[in-house]
C-alpha positions in Angstrom: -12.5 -3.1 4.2 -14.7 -3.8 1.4 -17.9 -3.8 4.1 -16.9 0.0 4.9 -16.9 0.7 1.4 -20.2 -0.2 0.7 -21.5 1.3 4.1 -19.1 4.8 3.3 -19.4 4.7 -0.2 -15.7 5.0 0.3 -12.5 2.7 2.2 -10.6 3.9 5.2 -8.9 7.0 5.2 -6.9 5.5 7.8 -6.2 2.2 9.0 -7.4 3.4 12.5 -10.6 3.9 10.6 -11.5 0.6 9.2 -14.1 -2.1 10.6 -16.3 1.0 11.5 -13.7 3.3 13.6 -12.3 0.1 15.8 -9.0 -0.3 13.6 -7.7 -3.1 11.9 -7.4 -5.9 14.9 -4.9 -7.5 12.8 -2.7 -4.4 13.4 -1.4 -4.6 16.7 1.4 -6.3 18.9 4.1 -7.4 16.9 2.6 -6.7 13.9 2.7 -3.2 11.8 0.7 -2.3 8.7 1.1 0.0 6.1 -1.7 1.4 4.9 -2.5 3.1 1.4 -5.9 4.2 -0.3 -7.6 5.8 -3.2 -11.0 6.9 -3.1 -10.6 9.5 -6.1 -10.2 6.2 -8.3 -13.0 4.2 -10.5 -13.2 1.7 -9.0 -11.4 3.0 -5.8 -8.4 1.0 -4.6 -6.5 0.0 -1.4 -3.3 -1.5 -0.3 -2.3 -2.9 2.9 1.5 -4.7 3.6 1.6 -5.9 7.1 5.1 -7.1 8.9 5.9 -9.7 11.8 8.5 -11.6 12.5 10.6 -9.5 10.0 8.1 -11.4 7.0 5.6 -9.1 4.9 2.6 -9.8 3.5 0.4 -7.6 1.2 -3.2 -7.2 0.1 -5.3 -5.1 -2.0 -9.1 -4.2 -3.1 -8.3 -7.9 -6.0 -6.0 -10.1 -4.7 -5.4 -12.8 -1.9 -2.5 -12.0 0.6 1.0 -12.3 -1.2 4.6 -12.2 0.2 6.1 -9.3 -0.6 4.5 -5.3 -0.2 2.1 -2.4 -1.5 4.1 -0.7 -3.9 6.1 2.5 -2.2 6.1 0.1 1.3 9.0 -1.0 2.8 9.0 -4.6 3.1 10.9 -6.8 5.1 12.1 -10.6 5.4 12.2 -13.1 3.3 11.1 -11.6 -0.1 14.7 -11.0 -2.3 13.0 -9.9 -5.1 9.0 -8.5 -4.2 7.6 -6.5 -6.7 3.5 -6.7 -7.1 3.5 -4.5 -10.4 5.7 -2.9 -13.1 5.3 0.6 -11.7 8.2 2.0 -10.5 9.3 1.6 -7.0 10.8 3.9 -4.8 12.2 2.1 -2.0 14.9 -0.4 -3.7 13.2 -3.1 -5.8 14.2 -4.7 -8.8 14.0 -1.8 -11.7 12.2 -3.6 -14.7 13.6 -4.7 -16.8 17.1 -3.3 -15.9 18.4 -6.0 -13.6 17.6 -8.6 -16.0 19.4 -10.0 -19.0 18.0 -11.4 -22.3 18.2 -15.1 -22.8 18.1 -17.6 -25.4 16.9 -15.9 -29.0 14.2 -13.3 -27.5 16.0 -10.3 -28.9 13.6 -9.4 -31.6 10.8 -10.9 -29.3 10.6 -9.1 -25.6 7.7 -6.9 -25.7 9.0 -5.4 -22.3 6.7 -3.2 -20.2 3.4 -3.9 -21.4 -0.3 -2.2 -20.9 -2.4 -4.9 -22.6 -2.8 -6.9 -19.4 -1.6 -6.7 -15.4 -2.4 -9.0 -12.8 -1.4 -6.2 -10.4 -1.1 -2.4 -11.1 -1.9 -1.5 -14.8 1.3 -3.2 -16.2 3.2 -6.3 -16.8 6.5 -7.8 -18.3 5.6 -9.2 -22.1 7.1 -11.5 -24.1 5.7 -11.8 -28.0 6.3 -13.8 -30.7 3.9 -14.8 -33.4 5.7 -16.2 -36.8 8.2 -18.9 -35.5 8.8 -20.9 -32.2 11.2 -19.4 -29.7 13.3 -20.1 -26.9 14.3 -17.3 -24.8 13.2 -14.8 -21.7 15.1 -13.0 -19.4 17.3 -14.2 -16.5 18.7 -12.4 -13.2 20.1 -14.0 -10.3 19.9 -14.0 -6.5 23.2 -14.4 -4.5 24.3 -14.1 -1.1 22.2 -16.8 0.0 23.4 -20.0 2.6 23.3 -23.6 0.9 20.4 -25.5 2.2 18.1 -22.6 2.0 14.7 -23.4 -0.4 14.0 -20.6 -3.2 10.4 -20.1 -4.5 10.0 -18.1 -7.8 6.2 -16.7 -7.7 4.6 -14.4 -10.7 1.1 -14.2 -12.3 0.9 -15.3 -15.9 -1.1 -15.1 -18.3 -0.6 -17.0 -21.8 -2.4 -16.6 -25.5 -4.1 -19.4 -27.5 -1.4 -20.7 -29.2 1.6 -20.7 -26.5 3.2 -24.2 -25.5 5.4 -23.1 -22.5 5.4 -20.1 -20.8 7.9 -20.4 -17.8 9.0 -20.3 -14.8 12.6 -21.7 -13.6 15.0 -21.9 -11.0 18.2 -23.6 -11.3 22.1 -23.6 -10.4 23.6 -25.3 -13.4 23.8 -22.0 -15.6 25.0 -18.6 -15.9 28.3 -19.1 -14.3 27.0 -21.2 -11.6 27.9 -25.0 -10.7 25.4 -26.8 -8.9 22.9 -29.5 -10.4 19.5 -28.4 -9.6 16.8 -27.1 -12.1 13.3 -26.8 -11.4 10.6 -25.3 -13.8 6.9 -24.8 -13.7 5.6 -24.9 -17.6 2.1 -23.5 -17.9 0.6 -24.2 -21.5 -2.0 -22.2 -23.9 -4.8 -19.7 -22.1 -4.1 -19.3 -18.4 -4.5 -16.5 -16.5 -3.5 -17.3 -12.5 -0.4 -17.3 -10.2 2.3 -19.7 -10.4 5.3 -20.7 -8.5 8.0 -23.3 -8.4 10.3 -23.8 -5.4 14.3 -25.3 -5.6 14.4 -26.7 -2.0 17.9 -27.3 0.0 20.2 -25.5 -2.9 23.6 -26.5 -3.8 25.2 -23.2 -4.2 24.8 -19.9 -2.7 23.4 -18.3 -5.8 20.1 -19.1 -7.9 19.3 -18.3 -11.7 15.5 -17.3 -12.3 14.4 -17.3 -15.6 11.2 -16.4 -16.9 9.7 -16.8 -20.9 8.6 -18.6 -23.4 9.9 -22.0 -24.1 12.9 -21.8 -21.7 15.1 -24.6 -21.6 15.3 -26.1 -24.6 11.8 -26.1 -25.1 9.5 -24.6 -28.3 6.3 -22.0 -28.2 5.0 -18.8 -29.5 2.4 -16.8 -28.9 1.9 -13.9 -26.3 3.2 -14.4 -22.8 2.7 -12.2 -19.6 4.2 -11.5 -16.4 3.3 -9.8 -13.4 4.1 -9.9 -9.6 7.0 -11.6 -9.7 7.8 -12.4 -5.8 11.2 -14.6 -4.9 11.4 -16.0 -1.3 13.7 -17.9 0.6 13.6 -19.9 3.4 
C-alpha cells in the first residue's frame, strides 16, 4: 500500500488496485477485505479490516494489525467490544461513553471524549485529575459468554508525568458478579503504546472491564488516555 503511494502519489482507489493493479493477494479464498481510503487527506489515510474464519483483523496507513475493524466495517468473531477510535460507529459498537458507568470517585474527574491525543482516529477517552489522588474510571460488562472461555481487554494508553496507575482490569468479583478472578495491567508515568491483560478459563459467564486511573484500591493523578479499546474472547 504505502509502495503505491509513493509510486501514485496516492493509495488504492480500490483494493483491486493495490500492489500495482494485481489486487491485494491476501484478499482471496476464504478471506474478504474491506477496503476504505482517503486521498483528499494530509497525510492521506487508509483502512483495511479483513475476515476469515468468522475473526477480523484491521490495519491502517499507522498501526500494526489489530483484532477488531476499520471504523464503518462490519466485523466479525471474536471481538465483543472492537472499537479502534472514538468516532462514532454506525454498524453497532459500543457508543462512548454511553454503555459505561462511572466508578470509584471520578465524578468531577472524567474528561470524556478528548481531542488532545488519539492513538487511532483524532479522539480518545480521558481521564484527568491534577490536585489530589484518585481512584476511579469507568466500568461496562460483557455477558453471555460460556465459563472456561479467556477474555483479553486491549486499548492504547497514554499516561502524563505524574500518573502512578493508569489501568486496565478484568475481573468477576464485582458489580453484581461472584466469581474470584481479577486481573489488571497497571502502566505507570509517561507511556504511550498498547496494552492488554487477559482473564483465562473464567468463572462466570459475565466479565467486569474497568478502565482509569488508580483502579482498585490503588492512588494516582495526573492525565490518563484511552483509545482502541478491543475485548476478545476465546
Amino acid at each position: 500500500m504505502k509502495l503505491d503511494q509513493v509510486i501514485n502519489s496516492n493509495y488504492p482507489a480500490t483494493k483491486e488496485d493495490a500492489n500495482g493493479g494485481k489486487g491485494l493477494s491476501v484478499c482471496s479464498g476464504t478471506t474478504t477485505c474491506q477496503y476504505s481510503v482517503n486521498n483528499s487527506v494530509n497525510p492521506q489515510t487508509f483502512c483495511i479490516t479483513e475476515t476469515k474464519s468468522n475473526k477480523s483483523y484491521y490495519i491502517n496507513q499507522d498501526s500494526l494489525p489489530a483484532v477488531g475493524g476499520c471504523i464503518g466495517d462490519v466485523i466479525s468473531g471474536i471481538p465483543a467490544i472492537a472499537n479502534p477510535s472514538f468516532e462514532s460507529d454506525t454498524v453497532g459498537n459500543l457508543s462512548w461513553p454511553a454503555l459505561w458507568t462511572h466508578y470509584g470517585n471520578d465524578g468531577n474527574v472524567y474528561g470524556g471524549i478528548a481531542n488532545d491525543f488519539a492513538g487511532y482516529g483524532t479522539k480518545s477517552l480521558k481521564f484527568s485529575q491534577i490536585t489530589t489522588d484518585m481512584d476511579g474510571g469507568m466500568w461496562t460488562q460483557v455477558s453471555g459468554l460460556q465459563v472456561g472461555q479467556s477474555v483479553t481487554l486491549s486499548s492504547w494508553v497514554k499516561s502524563s508525568s505524574t500518573v502512578a496507575n493508569a489501568s486496565l482490569v478484568l475481573t468477576t468479583t464485582q458489580n453484581g458478579l461472584l466469581g474470584s478472578q481479577t486481573v489488571a495491567n497497571n502502566q505507570g508515568p509517561n507511556v504511550n503504546g498498547r496494552f492488554s491483560a487477559t482473564l483465562s478459563s473464567i468463572d462466570q459467564t459475565a466479565v467486569n472491564i474497568f478502565i482509569g486511573q488508580g483502579s482498585f484500591g490503588y492512588s494516582s493523578r495526573g492525565d490518563v488516555w484511552f483509545d482502541g479499546i478491543v475485548i476478545t474472547i476465546n
